[in-house]
DSSP file (Angstrom, degrees, kcal/mol; ACC not computed):
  #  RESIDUE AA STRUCTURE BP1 BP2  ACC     N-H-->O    O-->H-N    N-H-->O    O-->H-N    TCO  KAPPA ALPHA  PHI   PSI    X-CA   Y-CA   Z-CA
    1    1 A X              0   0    0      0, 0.0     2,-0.3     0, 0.0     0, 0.0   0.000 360.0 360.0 360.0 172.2    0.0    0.0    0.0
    2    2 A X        -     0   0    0      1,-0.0     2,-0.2     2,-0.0     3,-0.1  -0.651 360.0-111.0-100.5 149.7    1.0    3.8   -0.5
    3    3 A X     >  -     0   0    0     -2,-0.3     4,-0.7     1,-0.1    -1,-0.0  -0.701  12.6-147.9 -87.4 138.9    2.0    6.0    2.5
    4    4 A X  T >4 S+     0   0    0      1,-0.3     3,-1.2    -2,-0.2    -1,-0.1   0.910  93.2  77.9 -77.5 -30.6   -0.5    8.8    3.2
    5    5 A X  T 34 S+     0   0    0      1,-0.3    -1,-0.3    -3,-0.1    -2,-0.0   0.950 117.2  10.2 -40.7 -34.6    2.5   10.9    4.4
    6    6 A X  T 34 S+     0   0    0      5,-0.0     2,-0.6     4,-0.0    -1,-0.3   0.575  89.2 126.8-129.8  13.9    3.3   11.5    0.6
    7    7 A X    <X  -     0   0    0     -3,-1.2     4,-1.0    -4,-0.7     5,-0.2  -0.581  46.3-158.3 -43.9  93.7    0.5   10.3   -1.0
    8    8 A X  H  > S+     0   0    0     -2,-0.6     4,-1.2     1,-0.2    -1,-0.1   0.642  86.4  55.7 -73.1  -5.2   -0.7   13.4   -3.3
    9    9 A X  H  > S+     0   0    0      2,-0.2     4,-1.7     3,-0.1    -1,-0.2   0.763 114.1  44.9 -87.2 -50.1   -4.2   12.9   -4.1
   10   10 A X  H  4 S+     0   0    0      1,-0.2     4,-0.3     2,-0.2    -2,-0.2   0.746 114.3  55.5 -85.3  10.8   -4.8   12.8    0.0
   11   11 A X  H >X S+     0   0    0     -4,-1.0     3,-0.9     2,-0.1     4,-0.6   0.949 109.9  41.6 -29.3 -68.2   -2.4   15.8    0.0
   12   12 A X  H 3X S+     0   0    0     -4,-1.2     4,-1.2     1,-0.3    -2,-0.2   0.666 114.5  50.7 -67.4 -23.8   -4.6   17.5   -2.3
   13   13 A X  H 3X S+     0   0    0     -4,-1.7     4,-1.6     1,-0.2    -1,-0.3   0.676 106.9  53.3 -82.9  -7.2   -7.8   16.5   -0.6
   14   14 A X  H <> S+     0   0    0     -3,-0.9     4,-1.2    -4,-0.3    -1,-0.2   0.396 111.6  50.4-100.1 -29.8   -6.6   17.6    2.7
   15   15 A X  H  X S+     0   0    0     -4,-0.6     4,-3.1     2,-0.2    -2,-0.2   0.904 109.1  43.0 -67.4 -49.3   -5.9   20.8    1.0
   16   16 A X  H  X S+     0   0    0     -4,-1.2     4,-3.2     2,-0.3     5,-0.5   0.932 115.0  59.2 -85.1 -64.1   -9.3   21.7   -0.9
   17   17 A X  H >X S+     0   0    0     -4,-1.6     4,-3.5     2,-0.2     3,-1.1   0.863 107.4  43.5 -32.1 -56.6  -11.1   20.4    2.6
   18   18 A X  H 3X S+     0   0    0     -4,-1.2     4,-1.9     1,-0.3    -2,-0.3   0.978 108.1  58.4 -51.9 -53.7   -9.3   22.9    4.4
   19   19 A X  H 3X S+     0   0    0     -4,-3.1     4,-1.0     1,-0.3    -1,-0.3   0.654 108.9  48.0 -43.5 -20.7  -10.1   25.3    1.8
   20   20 A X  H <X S+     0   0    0     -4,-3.2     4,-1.4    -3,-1.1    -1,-0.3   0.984 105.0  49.9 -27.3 -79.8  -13.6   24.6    2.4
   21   21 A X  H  X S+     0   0    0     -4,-3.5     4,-2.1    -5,-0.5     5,-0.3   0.812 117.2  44.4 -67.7 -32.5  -14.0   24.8    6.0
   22   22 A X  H >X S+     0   0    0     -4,-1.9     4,-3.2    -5,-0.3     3,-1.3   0.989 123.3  40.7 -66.0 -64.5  -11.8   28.8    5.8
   23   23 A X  H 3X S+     0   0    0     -4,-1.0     4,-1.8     1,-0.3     3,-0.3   0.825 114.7  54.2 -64.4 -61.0  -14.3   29.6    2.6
   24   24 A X  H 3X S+     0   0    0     -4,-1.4     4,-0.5     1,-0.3    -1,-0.3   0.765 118.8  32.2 -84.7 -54.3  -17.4   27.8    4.6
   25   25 A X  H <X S+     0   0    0     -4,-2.1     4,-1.1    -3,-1.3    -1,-0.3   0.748 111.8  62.5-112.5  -3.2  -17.0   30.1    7.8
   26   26 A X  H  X S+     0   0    0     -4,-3.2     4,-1.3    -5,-0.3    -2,-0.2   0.973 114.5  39.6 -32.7 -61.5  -15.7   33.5    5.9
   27   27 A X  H  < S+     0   0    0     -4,-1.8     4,-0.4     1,-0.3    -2,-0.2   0.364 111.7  51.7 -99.7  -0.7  -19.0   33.5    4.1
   28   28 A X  H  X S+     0   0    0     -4,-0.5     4,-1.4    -5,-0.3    -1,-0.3   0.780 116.0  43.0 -77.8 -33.6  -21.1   32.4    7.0
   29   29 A X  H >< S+     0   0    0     -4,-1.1     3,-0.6     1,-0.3    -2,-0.3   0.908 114.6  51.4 -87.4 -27.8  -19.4   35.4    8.9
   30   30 A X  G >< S+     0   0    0     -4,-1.3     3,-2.1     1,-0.2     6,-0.3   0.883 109.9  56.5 -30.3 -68.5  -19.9   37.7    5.6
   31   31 A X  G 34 S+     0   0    0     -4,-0.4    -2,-0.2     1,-0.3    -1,-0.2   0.585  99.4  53.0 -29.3 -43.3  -23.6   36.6    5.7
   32   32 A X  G << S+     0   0    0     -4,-1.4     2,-0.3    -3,-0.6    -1,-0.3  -0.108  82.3 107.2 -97.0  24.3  -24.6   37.7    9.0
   33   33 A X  S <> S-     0   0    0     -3,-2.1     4,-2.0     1,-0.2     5,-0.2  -0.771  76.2-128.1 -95.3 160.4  -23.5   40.9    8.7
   34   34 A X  H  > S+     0   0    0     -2,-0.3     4,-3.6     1,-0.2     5,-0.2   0.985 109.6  52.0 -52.1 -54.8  -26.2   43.7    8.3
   35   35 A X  H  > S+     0   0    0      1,-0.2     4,-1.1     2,-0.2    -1,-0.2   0.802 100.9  62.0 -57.9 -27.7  -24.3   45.2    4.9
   36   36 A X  H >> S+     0   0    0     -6,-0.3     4,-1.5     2,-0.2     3,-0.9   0.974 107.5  43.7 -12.4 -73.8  -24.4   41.7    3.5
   37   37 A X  H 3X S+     0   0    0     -4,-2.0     4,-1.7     1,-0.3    -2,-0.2   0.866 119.3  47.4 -60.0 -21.1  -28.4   41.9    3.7
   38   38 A X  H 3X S+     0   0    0     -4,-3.6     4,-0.5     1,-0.3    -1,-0.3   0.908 105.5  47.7 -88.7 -21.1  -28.2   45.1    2.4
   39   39 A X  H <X S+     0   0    0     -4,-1.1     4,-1.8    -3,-0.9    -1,-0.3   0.529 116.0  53.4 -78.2 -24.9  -25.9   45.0   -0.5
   40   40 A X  H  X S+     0   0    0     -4,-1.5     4,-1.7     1,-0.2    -2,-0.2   0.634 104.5  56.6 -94.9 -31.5  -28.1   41.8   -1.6
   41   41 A X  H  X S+     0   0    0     -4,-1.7     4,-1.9    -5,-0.4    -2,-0.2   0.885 102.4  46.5 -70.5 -28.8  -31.0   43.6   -1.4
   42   42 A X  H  X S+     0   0    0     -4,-0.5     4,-1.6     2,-0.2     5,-0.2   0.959 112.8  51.3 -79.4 -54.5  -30.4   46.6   -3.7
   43   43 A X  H  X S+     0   0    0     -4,-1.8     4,-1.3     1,-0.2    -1,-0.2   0.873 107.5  53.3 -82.6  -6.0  -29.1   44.4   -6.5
   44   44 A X  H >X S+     0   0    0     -4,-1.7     3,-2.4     2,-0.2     4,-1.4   0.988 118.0  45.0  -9.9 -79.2  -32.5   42.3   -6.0
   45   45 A X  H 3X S+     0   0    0     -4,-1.9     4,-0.7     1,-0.3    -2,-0.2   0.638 113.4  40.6 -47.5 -49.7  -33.7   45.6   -6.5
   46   46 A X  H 3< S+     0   0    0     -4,-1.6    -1,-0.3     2,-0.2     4,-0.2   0.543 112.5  53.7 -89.4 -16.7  -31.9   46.7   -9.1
   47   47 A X  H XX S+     0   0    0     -3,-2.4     4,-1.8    -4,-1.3     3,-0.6   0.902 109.3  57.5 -89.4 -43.4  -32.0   43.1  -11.4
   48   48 A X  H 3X S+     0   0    0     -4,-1.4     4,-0.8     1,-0.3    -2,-0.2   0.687 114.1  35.0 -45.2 -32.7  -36.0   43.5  -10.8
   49   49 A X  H 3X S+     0   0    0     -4,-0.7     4,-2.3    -5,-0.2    -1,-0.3   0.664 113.8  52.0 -80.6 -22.5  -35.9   46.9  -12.5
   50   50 A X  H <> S+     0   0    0     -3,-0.6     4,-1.4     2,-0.2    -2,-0.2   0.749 114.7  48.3 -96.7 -19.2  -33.2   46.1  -15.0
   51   51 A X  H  X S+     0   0    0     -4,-1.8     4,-2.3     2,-0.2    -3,-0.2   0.863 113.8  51.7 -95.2 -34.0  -36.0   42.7  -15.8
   52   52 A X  H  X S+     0   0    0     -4,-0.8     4,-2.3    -5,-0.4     5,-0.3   0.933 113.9  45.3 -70.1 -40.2  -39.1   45.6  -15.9
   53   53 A X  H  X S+     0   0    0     -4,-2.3     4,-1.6     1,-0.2    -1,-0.2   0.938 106.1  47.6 -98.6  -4.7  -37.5   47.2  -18.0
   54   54 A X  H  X S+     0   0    0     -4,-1.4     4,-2.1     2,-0.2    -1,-0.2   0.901 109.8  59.5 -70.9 -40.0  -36.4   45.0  -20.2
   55   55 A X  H  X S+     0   0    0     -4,-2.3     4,-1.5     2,-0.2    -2,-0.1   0.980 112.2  46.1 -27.6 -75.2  -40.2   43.4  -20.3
   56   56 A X  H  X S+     0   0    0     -4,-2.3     4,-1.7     1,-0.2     5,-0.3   0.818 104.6  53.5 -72.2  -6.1  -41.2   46.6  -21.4
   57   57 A X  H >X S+     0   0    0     -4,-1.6     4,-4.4    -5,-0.3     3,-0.7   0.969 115.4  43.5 -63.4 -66.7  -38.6   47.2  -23.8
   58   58 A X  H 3X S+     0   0    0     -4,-2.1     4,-1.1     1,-0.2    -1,-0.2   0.542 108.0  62.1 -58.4 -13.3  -39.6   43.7  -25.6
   59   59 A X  H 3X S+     0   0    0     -4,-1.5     4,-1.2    -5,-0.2    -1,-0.2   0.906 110.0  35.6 -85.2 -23.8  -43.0   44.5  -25.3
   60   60 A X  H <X S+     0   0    0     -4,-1.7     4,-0.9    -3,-0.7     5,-0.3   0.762 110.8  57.4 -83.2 -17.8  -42.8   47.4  -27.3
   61   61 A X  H >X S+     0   0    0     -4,-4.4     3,-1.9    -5,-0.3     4,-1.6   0.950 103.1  58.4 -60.2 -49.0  -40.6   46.3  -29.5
   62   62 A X  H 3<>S+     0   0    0     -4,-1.1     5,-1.4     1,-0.3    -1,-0.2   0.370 102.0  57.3  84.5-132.2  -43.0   43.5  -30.2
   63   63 A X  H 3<5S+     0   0    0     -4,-1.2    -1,-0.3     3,-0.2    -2,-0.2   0.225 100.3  55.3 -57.4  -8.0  -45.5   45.9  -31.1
   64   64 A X  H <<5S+     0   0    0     -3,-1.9    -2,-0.2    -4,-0.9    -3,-0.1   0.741 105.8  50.0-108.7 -40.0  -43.7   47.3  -33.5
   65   65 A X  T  <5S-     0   0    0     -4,-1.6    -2,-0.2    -5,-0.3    -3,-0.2   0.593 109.8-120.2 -76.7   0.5  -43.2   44.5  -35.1
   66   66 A X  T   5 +     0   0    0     -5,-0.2     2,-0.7     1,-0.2    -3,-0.2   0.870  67.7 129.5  77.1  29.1  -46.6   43.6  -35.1
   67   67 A X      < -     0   0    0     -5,-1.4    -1,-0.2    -6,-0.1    -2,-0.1  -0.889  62.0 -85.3-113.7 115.6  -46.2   40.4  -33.2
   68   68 A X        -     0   0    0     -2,-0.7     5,-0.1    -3,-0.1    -5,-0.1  -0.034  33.3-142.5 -31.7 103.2  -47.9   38.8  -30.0
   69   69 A X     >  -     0   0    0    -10,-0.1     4,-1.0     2,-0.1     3,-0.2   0.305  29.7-101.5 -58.9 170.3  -46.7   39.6  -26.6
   70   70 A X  H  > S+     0   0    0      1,-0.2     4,-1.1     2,-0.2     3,-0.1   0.971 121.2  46.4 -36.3 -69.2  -46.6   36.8  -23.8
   71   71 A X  H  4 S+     0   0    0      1,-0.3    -1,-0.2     2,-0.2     4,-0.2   0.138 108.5  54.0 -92.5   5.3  -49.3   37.6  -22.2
   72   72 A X  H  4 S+     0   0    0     -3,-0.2     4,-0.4     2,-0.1    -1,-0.3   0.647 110.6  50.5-105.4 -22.0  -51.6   38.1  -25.4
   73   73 A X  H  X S+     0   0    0     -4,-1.0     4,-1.9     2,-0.2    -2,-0.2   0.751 112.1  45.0 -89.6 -29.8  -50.7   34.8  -26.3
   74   74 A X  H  X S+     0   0    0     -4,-1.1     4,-0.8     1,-0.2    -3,-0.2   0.792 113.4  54.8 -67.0 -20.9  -51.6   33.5  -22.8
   75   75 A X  H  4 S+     0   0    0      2,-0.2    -2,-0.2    -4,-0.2    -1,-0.2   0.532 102.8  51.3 -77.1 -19.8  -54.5   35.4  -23.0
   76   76 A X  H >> S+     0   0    0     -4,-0.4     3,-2.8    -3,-0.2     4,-1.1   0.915 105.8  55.2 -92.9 -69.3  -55.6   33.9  -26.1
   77   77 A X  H 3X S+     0   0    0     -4,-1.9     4,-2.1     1,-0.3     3,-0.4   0.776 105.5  58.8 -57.1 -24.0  -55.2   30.3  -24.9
   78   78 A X  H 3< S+     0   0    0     -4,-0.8    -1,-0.3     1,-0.3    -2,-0.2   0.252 104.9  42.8 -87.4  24.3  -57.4   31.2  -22.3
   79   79 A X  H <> S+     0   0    0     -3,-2.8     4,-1.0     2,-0.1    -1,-0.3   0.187 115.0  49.0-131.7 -13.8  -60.1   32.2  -24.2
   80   80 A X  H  X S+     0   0    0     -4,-1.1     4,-4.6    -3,-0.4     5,-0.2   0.859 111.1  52.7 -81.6 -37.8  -59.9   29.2  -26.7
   81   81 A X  H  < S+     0   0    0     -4,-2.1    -3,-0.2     2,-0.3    -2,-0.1   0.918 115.7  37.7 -68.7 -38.9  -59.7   27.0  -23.6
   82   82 A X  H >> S+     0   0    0      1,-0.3     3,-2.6     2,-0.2     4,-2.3   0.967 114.1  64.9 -44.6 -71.3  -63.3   29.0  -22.2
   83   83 A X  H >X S+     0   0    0     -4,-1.0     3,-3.3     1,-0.3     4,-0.6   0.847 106.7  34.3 -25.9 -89.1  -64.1   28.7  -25.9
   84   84 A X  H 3X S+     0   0    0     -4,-4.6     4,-0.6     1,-0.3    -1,-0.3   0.181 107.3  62.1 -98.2  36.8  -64.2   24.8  -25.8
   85   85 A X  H <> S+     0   0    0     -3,-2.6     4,-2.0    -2,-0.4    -1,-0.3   0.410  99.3  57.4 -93.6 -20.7  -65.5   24.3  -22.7
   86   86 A X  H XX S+     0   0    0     -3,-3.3     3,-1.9    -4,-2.3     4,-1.4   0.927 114.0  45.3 -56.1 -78.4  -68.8   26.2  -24.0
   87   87 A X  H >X S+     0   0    0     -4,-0.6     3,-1.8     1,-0.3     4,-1.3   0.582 107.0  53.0  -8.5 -94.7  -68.6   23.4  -26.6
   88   88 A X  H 3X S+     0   0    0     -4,-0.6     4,-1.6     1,-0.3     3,-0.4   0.621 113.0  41.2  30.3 -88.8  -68.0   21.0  -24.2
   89   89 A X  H <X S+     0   0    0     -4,-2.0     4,-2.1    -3,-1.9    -1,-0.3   0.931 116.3  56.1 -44.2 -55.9  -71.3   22.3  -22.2
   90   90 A X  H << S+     0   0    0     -3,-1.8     4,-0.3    -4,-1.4    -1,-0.2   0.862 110.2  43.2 -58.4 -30.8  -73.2   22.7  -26.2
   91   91 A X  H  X S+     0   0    0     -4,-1.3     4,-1.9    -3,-0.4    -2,-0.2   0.974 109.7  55.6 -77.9 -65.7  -72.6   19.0  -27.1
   92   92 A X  H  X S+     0   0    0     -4,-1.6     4,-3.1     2,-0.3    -2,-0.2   0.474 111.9  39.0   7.6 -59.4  -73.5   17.7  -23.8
   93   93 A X  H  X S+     0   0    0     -4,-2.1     4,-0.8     2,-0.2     5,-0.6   0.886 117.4  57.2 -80.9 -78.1  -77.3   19.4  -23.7
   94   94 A X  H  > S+     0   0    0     -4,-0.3     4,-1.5     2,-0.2    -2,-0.3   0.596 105.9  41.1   4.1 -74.8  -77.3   18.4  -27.3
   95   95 A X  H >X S+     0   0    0     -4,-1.9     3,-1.1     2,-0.2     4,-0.8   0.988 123.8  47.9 -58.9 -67.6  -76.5   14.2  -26.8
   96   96 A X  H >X>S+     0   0    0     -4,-3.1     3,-2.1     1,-0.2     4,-1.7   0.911 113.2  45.1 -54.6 -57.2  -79.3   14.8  -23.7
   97   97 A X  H 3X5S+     0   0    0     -4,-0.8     4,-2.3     1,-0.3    -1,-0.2   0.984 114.6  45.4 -34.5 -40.1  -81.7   16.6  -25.9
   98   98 A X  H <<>S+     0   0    0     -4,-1.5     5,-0.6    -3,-1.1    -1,-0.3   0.755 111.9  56.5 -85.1  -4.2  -81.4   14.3  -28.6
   99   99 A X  H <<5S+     0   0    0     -3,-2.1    -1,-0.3    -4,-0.8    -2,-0.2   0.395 104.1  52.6 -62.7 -24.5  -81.7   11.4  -26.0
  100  100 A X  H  <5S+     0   0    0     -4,-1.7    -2,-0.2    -5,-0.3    -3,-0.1   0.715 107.1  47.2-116.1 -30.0  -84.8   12.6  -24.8
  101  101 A X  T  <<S-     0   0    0     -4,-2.3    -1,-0.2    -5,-0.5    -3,-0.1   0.491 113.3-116.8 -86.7   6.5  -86.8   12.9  -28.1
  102  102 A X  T   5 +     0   0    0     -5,-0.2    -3,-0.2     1,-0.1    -4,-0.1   0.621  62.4 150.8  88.0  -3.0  -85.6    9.8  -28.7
  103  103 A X      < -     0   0    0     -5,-0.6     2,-0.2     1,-0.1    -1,-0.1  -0.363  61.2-102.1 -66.1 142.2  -83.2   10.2  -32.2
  104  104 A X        -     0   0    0      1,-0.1     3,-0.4    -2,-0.1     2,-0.3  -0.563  47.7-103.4 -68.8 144.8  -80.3    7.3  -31.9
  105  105 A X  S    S+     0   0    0     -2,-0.2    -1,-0.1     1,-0.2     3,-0.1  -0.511 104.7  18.9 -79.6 138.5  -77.1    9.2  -30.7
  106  106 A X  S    S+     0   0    0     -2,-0.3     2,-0.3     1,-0.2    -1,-0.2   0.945  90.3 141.0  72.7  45.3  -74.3    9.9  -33.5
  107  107 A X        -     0   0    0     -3,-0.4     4,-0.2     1,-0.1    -1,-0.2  -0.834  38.5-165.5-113.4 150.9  -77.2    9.3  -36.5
  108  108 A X    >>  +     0   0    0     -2,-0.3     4,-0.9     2,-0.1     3,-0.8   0.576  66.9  94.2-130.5 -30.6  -76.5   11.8  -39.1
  109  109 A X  G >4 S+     0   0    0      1,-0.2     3,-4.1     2,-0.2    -2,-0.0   0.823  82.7  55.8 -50.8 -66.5  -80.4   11.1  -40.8
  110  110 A X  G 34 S+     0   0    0      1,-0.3    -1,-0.2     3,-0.0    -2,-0.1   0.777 110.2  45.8 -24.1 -60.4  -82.1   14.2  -38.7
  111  111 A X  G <4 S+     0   0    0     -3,-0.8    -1,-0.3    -4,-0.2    -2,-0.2   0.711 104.0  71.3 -72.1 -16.3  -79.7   16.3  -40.1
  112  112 A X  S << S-     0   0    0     -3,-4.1     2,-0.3    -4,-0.9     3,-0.1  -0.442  75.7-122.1 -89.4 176.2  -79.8   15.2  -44.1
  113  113 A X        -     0   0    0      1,-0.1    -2,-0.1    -2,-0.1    -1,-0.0  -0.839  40.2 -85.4-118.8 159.6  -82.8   15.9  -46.5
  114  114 A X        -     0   0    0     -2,-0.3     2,-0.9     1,-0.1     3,-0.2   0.036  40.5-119.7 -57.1 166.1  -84.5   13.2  -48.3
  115  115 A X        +     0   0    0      1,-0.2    -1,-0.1    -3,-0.1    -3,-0.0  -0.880  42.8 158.7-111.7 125.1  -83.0   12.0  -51.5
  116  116 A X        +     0   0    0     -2,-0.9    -1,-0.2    -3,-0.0     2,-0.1   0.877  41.8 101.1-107.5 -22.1  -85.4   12.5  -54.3
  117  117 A X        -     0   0    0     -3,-0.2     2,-0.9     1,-0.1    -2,-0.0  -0.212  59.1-154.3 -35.2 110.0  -83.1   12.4  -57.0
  118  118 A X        -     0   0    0     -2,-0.1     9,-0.4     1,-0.0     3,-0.1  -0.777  11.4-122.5 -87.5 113.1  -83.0    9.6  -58.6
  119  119 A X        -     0   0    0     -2,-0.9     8,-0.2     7,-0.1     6,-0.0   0.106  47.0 -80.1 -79.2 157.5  -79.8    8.3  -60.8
  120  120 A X        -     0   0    0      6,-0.1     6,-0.3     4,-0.1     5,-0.1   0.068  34.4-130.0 -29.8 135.8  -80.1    7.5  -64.1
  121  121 A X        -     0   0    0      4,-2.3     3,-0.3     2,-0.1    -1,-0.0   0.183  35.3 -97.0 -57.6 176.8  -81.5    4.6  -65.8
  122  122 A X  S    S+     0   0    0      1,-0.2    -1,-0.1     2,-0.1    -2,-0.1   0.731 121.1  52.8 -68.7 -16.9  -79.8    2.6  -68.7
  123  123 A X  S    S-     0   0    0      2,-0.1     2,-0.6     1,-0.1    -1,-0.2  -0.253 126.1 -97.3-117.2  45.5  -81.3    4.2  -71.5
  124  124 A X  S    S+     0   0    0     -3,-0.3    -4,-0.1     1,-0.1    -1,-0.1   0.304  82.1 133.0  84.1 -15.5  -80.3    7.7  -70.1
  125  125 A X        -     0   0    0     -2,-0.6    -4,-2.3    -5,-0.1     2,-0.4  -0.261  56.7-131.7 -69.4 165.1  -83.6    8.4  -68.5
  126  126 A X              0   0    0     -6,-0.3    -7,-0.1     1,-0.1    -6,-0.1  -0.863 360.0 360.0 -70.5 120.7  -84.6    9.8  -64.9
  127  127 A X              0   0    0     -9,-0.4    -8,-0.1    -2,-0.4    -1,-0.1   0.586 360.0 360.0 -88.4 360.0  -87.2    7.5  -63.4
């Protein structure tokens, strides 16, 4: 077996651990300071404005190009989805109506007109 004394891979690991634990309780002690919370807070602040204004910036642009925003396009699916839940609702009364007078369900006859037409004979006539 290898000796840990000189080993250099558990050198090295023995290294980066320490480097851990120094880095680990720097950025705890960095963390709890008041100016910490406060310096984290503005640029919160300041990537939440830099993201508004970029929103509106792309909304107008956009518009200028004559193209659908996010939220018009979310807005739209949520008026198709409304949209076929009416459906939904319309088929529904529909199969019961058409249950209750008595019509076989999925029958197509109600809806066609009679055929009077007749097709042609062999000898070219209409009977």
């Amino acid at each position: 077996m290898t000796d840990k004394t000189h080993d250099p891979v558990a050198m090295w690991q023995k290294m980066v651990g320490e480097m851990e634990k120094g880095f680990n309780s720097f950025a705890n002690q960095a963390m709890a300071s008041p100016e910490f919370s406060q310096v984290v807070n503005r640029a919160g602040g300041v990537a939440a404005g830099a993201q508004k204004q970029l929103g509106e910036l792309m909304e107008k642009y956009l518009v200028t190009m004559n193209l659908p925003s996010r939220e018009q396009v979310t807005g739209l699916g949520e008026r198709l989805q409304a949209i076929e839940g009416q459906i939904g609702e319309i088929r529904s009364m529909l199969s019961q109506m058409a249950a209750s007078s008595g019509l076989p369900q999925g029958s197509d006859t109600a809806s066609r007109p009679p055929r009077t037409k007749r097709p042609p004979s062999e000898g070219g006539e209409q009977a």
